[in-house]
PDB file of N, H, CA, C and O in Angstrom:
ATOM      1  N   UNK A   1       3.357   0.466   6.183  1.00  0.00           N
ATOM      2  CA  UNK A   1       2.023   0.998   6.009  1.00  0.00           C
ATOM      3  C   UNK A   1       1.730   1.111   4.520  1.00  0.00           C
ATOM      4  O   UNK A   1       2.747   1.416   3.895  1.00  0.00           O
ATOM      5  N   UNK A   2       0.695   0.964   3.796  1.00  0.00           N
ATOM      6  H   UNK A   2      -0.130   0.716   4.303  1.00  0.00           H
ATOM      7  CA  UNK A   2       0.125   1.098   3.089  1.00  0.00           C
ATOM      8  C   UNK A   2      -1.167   1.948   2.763  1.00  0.00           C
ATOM      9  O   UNK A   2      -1.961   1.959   3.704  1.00  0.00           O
ATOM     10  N   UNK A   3      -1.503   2.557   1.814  1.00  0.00           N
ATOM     11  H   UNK A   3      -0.858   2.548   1.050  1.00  0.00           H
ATOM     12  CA  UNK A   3      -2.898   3.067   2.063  1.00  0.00           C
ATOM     13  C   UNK A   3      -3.025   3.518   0.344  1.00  0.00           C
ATOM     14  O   UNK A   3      -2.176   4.078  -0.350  1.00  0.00           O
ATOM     15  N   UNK A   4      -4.528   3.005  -0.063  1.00  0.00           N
ATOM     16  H   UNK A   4      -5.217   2.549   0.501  1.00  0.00           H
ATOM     17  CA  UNK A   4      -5.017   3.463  -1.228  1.00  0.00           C
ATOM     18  C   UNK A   4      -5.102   5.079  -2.100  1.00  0.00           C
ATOM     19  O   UNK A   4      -5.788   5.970  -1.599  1.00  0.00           O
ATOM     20  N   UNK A   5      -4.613   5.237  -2.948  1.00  0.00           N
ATOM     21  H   UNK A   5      -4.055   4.513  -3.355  1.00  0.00           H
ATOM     22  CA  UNK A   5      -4.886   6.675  -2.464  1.00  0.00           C
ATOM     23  C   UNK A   5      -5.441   7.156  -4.549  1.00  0.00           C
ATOM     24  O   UNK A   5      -5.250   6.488  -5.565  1.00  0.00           O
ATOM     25  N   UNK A   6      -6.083   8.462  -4.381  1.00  0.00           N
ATOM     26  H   UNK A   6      -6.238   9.005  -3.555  1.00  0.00           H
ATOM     27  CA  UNK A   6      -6.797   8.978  -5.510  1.00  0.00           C
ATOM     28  C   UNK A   6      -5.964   9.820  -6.318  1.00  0.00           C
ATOM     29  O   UNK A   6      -5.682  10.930  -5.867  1.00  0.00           O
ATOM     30  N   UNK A   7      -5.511   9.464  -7.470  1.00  0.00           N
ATOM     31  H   UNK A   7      -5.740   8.562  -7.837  1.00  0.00           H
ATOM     32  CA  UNK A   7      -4.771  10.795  -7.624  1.00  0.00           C
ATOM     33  C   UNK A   7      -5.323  12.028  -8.421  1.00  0.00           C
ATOM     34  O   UNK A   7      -4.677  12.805  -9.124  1.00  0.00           O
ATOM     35  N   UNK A   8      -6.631  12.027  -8.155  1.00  0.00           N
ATOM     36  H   UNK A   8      -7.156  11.396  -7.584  1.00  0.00           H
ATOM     37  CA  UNK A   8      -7.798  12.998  -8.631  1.00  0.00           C
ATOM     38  C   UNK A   8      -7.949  13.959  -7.707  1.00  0.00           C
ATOM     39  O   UNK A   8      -7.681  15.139  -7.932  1.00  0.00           O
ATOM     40  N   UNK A   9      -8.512  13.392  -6.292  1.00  0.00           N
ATOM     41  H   UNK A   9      -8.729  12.433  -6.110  1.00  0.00           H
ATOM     42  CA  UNK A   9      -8.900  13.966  -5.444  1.00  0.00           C
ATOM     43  C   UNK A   9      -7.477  14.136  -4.542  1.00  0.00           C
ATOM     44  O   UNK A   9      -7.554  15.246  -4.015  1.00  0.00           O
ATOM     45  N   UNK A  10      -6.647  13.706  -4.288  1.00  0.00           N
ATOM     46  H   UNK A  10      -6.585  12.804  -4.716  1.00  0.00           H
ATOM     47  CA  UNK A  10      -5.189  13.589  -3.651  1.00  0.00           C
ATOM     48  C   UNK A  10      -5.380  13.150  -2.623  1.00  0.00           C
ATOM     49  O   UNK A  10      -4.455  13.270  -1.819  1.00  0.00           O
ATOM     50  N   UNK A  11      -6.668  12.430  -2.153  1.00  0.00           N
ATOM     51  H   UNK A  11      -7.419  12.332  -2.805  1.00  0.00           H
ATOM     52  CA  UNK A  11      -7.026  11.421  -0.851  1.00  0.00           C
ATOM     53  C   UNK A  11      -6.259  10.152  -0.569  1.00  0.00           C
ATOM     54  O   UNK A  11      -5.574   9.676  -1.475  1.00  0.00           O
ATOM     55  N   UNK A  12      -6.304   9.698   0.346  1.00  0.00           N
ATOM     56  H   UNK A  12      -6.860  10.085   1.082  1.00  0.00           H
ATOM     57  CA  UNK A  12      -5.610   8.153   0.698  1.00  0.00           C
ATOM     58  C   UNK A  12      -5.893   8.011   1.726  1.00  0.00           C
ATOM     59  O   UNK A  12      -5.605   8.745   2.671  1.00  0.00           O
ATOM     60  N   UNK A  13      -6.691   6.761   1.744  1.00  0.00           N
ATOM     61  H   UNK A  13      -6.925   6.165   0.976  1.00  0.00           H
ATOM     62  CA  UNK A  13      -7.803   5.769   2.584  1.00  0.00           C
ATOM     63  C   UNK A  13      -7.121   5.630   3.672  1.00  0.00           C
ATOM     64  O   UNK A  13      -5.972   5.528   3.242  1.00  0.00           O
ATOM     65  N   UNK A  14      -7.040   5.519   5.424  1.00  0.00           N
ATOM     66  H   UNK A  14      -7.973   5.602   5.773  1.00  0.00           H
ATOM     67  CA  UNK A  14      -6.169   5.106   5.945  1.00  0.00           C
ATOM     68  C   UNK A  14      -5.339   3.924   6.092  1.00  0.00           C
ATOM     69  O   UNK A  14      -5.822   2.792   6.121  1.00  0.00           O
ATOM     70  N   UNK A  15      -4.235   4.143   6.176  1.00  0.00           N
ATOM     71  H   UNK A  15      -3.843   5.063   6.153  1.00  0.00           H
ATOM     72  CA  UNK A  15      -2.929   3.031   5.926  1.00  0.00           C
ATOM     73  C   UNK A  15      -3.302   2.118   6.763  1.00  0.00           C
ATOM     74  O   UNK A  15      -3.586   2.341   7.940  1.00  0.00           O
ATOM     75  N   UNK A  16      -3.336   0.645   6.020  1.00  0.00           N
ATOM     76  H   UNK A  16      -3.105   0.464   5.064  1.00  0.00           H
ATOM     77  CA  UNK A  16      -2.907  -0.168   6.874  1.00  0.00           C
ATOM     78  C   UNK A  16      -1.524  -0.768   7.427  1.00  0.00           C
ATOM     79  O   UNK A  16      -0.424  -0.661   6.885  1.00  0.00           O
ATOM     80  N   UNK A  17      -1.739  -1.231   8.275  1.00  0.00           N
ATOM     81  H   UNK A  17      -2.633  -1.318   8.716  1.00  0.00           H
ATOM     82  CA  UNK A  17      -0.215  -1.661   9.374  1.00  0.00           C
ATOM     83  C   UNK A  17      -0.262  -3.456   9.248  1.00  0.00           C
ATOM     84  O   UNK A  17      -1.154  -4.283   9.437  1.00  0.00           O
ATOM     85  N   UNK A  18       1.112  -3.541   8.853  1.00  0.00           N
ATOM     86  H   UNK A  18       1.837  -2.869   8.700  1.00  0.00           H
ATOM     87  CA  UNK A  18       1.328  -5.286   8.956  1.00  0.00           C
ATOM     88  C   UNK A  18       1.767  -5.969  10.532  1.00  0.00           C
ATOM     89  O   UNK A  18       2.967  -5.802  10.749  1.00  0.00           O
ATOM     90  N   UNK A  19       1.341  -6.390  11.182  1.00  0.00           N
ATOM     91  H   UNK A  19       0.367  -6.526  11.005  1.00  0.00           H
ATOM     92  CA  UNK A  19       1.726  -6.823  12.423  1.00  0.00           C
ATOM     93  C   UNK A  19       3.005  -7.847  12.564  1.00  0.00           C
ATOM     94  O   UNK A  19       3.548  -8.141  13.629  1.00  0.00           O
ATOM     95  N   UNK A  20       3.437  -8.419  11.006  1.00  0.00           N
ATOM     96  H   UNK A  20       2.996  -8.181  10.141  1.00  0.00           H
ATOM     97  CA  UNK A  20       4.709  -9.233  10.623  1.00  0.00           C
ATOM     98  C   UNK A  20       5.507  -8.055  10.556  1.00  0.00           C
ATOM     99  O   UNK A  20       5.053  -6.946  10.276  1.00  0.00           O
ATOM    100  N   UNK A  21       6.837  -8.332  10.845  1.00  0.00           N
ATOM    101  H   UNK A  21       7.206  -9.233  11.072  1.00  0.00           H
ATOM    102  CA  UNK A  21       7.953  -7.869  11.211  1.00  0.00           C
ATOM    103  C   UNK A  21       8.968  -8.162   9.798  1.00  0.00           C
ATOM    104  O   UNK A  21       8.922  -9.237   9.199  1.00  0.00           O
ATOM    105  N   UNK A  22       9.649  -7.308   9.491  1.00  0.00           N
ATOM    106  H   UNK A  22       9.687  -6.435   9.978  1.00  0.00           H
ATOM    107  CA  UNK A  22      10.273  -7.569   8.474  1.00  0.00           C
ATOM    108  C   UNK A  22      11.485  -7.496   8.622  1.00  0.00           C
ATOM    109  O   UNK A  22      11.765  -6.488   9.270  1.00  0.00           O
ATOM    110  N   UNK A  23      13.116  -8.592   8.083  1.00  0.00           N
ATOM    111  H   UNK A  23      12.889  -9.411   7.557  1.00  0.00           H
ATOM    112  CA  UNK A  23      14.014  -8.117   7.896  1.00  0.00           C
ATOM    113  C   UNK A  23      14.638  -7.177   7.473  1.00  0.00           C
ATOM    114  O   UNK A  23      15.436  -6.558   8.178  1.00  0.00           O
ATOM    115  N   UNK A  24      14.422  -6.926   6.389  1.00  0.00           N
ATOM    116  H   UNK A  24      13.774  -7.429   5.817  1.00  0.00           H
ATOM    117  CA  UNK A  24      14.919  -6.243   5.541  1.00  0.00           C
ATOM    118  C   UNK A  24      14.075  -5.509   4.811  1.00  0.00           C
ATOM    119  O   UNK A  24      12.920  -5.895   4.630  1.00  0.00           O
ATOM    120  N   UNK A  25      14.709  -3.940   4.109  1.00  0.00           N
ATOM    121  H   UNK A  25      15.647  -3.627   4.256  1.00  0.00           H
ATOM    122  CA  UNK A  25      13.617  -3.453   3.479  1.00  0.00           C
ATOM    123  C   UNK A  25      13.225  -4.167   2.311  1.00  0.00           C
ATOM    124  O   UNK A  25      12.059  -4.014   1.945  1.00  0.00           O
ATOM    125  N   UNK A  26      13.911  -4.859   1.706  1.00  0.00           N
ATOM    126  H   UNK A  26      14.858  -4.983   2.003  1.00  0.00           H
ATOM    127  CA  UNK A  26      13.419  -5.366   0.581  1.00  0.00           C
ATOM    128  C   UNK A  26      12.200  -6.318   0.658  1.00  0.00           C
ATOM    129  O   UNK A  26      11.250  -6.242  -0.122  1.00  0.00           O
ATOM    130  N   UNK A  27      12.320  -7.382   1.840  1.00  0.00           N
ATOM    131  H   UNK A  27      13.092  -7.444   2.474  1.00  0.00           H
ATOM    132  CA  UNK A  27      11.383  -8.236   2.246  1.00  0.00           C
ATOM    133  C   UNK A  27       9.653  -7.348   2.230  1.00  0.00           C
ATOM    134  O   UNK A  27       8.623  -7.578   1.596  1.00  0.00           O
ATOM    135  N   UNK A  28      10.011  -6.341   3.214  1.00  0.00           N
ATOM    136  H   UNK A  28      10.848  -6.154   3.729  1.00  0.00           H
ATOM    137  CA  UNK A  28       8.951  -5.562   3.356  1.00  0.00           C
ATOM    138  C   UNK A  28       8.569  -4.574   1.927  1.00  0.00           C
ATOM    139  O   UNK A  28       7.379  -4.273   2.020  1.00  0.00           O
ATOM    140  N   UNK A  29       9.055  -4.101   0.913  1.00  0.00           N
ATOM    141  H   UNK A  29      10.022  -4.345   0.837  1.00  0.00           H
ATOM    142  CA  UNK A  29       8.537  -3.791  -0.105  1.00  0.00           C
ATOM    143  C   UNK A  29       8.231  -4.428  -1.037  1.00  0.00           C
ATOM    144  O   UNK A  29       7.748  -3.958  -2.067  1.00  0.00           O
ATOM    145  N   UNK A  30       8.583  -6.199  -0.716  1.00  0.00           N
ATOM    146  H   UNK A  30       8.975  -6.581   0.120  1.00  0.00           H
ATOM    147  CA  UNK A  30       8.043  -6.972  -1.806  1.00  0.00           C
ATOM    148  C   UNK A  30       6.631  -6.992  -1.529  1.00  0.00           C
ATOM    149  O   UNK A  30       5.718  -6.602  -2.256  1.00  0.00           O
ATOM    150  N   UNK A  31       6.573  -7.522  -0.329  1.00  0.00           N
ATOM    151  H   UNK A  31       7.315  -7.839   0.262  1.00  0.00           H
ATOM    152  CA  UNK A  31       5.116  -7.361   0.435  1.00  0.00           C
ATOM    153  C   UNK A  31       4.311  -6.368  -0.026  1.00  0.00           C
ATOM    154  O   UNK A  31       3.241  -6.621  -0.579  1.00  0.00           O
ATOM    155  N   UNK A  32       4.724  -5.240   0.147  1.00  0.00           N
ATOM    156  H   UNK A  32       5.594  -5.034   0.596  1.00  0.00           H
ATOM    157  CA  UNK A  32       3.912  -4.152  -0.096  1.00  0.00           C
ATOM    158  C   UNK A  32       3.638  -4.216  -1.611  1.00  0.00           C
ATOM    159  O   UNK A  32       2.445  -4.069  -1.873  1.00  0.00           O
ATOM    160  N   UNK A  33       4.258  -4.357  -2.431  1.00  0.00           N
ATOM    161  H   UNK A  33       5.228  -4.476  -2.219  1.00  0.00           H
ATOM    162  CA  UNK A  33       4.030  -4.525  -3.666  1.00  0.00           C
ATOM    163  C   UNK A  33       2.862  -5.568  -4.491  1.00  0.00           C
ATOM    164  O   UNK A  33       2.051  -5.402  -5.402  1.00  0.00           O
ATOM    165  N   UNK A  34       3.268  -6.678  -3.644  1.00  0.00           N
ATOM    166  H   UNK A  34       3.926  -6.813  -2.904  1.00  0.00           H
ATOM    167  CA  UNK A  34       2.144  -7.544  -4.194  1.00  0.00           C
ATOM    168  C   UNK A  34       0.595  -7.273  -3.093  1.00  0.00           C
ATOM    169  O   UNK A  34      -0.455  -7.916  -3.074  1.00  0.00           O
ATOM    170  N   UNK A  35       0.842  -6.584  -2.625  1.00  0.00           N
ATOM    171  H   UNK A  35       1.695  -6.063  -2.641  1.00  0.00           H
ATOM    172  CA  UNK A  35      -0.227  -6.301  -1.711  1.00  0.00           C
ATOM    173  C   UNK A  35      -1.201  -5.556  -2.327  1.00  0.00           C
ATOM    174  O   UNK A  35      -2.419  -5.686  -2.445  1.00  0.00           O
ATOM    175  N   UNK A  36       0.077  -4.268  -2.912  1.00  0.00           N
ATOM    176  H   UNK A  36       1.067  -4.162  -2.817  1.00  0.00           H
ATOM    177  CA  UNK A  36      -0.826  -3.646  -3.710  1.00  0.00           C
ATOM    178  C   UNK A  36      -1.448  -4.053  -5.038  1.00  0.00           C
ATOM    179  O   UNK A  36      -2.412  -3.439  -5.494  1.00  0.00           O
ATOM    180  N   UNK A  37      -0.936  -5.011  -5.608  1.00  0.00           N
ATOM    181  H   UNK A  37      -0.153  -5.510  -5.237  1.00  0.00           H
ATOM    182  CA  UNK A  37      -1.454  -5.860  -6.757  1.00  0.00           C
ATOM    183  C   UNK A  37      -2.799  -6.370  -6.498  1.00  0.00           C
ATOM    184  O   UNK A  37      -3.662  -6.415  -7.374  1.00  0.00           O
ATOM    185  N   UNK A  38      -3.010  -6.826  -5.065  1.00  0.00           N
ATOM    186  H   UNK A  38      -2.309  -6.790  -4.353  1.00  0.00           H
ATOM    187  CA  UNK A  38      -4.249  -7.840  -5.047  1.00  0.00           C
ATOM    188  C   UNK A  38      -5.093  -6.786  -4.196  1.00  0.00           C
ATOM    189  O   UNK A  38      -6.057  -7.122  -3.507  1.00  0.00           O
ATOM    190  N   UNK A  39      -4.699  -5.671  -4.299  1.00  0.00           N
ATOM    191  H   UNK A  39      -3.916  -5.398  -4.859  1.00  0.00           H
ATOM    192  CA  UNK A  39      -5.902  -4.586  -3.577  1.00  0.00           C
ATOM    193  C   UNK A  39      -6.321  -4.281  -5.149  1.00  0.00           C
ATOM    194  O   UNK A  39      -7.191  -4.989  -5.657  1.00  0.00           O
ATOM    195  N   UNK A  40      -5.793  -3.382  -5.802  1.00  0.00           N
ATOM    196  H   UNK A  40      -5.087  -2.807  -5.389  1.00  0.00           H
ATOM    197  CA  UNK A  40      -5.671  -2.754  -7.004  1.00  0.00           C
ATOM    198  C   UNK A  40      -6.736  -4.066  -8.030  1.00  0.00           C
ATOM    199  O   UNK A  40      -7.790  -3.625  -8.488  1.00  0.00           O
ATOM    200  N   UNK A  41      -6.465  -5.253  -8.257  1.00  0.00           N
ATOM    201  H   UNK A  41      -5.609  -5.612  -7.885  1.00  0.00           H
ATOM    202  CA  UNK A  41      -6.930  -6.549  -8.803  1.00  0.00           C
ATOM    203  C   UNK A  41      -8.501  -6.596  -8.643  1.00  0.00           C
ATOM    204  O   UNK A  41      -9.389  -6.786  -9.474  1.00  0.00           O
ATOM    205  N   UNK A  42      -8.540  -6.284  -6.867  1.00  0.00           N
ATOM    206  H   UNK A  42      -7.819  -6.130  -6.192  1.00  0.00           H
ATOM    207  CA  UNK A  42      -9.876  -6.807  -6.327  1.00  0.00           C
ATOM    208  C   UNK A  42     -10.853  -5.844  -6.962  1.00  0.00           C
ATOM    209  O   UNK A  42     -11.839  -6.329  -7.517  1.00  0.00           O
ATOM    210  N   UNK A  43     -10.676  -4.414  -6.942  1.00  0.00           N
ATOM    211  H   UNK A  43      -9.875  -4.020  -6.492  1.00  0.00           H
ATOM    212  CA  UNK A  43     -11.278  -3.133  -7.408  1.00  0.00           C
ATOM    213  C   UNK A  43     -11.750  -3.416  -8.619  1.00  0.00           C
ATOM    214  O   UNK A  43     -11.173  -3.950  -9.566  1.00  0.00           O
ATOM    215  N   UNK A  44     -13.134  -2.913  -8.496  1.00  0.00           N
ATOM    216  H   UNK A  44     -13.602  -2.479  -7.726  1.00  0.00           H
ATOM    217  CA  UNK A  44     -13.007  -2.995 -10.193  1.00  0.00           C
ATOM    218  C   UNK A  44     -13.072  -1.822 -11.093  1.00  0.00           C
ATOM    219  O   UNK A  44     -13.414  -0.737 -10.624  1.00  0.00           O
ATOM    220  N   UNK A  45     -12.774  -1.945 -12.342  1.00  0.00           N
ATOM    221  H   UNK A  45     -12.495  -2.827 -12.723  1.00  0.00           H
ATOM    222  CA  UNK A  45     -11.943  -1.168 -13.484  1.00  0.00           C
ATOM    223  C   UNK A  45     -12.331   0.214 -13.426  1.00  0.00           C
ATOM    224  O   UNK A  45     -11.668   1.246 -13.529  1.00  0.00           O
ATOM    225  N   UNK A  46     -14.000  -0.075 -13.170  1.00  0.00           N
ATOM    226  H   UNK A  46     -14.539  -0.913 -13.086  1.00  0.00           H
ATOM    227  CA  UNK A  46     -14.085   1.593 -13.432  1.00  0.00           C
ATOM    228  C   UNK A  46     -13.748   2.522 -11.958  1.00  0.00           C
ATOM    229  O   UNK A  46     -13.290   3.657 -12.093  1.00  0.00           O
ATOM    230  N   UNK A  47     -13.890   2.212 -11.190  1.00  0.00           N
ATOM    231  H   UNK A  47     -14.262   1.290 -11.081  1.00  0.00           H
ATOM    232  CA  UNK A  47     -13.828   2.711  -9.808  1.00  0.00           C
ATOM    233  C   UNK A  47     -12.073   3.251  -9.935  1.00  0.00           C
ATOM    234  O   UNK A  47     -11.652   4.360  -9.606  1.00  0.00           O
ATOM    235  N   UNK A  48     -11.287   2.135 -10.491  1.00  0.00           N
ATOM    236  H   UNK A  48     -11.630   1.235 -10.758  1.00  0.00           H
ATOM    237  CA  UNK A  48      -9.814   2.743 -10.306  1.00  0.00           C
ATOM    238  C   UNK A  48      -9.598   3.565 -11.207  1.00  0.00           C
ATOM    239  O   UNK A  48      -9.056   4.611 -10.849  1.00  0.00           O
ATOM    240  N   UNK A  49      -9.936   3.395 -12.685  1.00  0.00           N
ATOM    241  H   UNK A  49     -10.376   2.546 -12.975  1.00  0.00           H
ATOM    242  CA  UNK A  49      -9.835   4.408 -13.334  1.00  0.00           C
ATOM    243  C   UNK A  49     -10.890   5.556 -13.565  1.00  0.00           C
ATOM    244  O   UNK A  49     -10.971   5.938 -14.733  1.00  0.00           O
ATOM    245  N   UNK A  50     -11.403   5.939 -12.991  1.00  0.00           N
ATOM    246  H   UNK A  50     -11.337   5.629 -12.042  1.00  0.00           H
ATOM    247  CA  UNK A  50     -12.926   7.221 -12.610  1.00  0.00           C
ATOM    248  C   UNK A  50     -11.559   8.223 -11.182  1.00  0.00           C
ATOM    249  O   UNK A  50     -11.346   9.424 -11.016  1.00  0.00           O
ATOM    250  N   UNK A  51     -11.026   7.097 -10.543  1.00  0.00           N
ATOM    251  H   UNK A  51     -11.198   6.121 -10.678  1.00  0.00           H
ATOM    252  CA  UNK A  51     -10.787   7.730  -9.542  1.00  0.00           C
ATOM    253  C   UNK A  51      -9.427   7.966  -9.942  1.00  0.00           C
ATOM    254  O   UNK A  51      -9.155   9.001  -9.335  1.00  0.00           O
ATOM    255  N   UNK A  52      -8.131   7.539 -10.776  1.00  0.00           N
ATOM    256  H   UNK A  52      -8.353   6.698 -11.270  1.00  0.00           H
ATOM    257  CA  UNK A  52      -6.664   6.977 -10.561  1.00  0.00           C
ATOM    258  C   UNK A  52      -6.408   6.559  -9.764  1.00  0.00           C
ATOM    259  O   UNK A  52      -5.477   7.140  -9.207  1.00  0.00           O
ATOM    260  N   UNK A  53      -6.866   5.467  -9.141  1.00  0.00           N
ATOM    261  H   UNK A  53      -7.622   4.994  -9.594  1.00  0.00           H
ATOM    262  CA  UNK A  53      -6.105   4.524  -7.705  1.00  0.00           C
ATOM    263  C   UNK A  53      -4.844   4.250  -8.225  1.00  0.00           C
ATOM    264  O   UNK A  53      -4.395   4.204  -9.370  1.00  0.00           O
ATOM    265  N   UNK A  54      -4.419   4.094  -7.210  1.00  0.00           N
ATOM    266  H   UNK A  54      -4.784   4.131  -6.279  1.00  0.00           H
ATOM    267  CA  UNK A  54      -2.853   3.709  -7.114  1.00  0.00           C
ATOM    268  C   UNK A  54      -3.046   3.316  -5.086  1.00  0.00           C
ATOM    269  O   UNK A  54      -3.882   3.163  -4.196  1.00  0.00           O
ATOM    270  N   UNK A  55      -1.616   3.332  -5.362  1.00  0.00           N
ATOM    271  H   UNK A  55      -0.936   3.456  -6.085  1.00  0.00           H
ATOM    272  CA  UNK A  55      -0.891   2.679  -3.285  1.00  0.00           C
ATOM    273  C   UNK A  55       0.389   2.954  -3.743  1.00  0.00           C
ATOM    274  O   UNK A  55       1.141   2.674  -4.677  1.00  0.00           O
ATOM    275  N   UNK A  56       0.326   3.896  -2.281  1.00  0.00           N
ATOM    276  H   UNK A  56      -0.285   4.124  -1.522  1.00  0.00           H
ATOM    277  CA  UNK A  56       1.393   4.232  -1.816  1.00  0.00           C
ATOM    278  C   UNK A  56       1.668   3.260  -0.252  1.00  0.00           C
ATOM    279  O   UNK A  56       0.875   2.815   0.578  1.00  0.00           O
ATOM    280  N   UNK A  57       3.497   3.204  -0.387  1.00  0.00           N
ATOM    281  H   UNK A  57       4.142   3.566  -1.061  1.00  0.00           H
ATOM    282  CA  UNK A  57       3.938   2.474   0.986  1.00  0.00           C
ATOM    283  C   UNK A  57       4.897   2.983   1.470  1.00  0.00           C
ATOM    284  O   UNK A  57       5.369   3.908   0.809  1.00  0.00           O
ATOM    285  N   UNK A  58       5.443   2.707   2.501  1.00  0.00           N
ATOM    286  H   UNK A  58       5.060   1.955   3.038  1.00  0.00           H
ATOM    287  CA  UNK A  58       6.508   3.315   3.299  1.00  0.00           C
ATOM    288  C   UNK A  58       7.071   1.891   4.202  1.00  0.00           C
ATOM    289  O   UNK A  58       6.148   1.388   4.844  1.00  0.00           O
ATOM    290  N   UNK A  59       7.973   1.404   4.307  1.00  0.00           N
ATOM    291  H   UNK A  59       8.723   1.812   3.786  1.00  0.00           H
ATOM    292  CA  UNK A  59       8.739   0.897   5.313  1.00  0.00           C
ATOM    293  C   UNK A  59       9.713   1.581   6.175  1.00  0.00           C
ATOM    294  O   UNK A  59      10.745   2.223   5.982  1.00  0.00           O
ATOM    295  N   UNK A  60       8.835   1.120   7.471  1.00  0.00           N
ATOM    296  H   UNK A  60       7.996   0.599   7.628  1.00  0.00           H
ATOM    297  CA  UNK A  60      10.338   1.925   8.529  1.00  0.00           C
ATOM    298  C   UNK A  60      10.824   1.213   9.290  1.00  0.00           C
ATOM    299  O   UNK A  60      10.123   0.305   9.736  1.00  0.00           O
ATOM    300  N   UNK A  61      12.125   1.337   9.706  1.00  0.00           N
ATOM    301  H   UNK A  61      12.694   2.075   9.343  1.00  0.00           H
ATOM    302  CA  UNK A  61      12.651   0.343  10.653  1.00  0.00           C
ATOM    303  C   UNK A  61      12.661   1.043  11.871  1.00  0.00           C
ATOM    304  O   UNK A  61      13.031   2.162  12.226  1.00  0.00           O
ATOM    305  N   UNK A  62      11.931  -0.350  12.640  1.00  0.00           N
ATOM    306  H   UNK A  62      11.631  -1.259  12.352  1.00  0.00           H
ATOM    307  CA  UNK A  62      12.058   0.167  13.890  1.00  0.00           C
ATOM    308  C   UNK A  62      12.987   0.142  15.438  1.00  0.00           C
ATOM    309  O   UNK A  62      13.444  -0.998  15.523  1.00  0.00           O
ATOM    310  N   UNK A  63      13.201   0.550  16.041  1.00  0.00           N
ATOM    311  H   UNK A  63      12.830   1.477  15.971  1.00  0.00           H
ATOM    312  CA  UNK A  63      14.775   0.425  17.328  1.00  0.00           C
ATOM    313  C   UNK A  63      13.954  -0.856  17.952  1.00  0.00           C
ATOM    314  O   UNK A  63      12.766  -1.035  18.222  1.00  0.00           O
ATOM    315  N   UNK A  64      15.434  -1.861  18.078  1.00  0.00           N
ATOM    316  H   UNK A  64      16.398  -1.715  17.858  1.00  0.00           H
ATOM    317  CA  UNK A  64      15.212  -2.845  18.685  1.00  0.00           C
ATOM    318  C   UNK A  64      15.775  -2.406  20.142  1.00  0.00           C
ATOM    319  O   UNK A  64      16.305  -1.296  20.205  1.00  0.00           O
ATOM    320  N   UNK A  65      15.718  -2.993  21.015  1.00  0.00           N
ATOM    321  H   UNK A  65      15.287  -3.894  20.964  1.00  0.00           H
ATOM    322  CA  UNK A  65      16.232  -2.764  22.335  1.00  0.00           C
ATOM    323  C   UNK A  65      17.158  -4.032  22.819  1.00  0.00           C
ATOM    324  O   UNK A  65      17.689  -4.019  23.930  1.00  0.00           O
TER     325      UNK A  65
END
């Protein structure tokens, strides 16, 4: 999950969910990383800095059966 978040207001947009499955955590925080690059990229300048955007992520693994 991912989700945008303010570090003004201490808000964060709701997370989105990847429907790809990841090996490993690393796989899945590269992802998240450049993810957040091309969210953060798309925004523009003043909006992120008026607000402090940033992204936060979390990977969890989930029970296989």
């Amino acid at each position: 999950m991912l989700s945008v978040c303010s570090y003004i207001t201490g808000e964060c947009k709701d997370p989105i969910t990847y429907a790809q499955k990841f090996d490993t955590w690393k796989q899945c925080a590269i992802v998240a990383m450049n993810t957040s690059m091309q969210y953060l990229q798309a925004m523009d300048d003043e909006t992120v800095n008026n607000f402090q955007l940033s992204t936060q992520y979390t990977c969890t693994q989930q029970e296989t059966i």
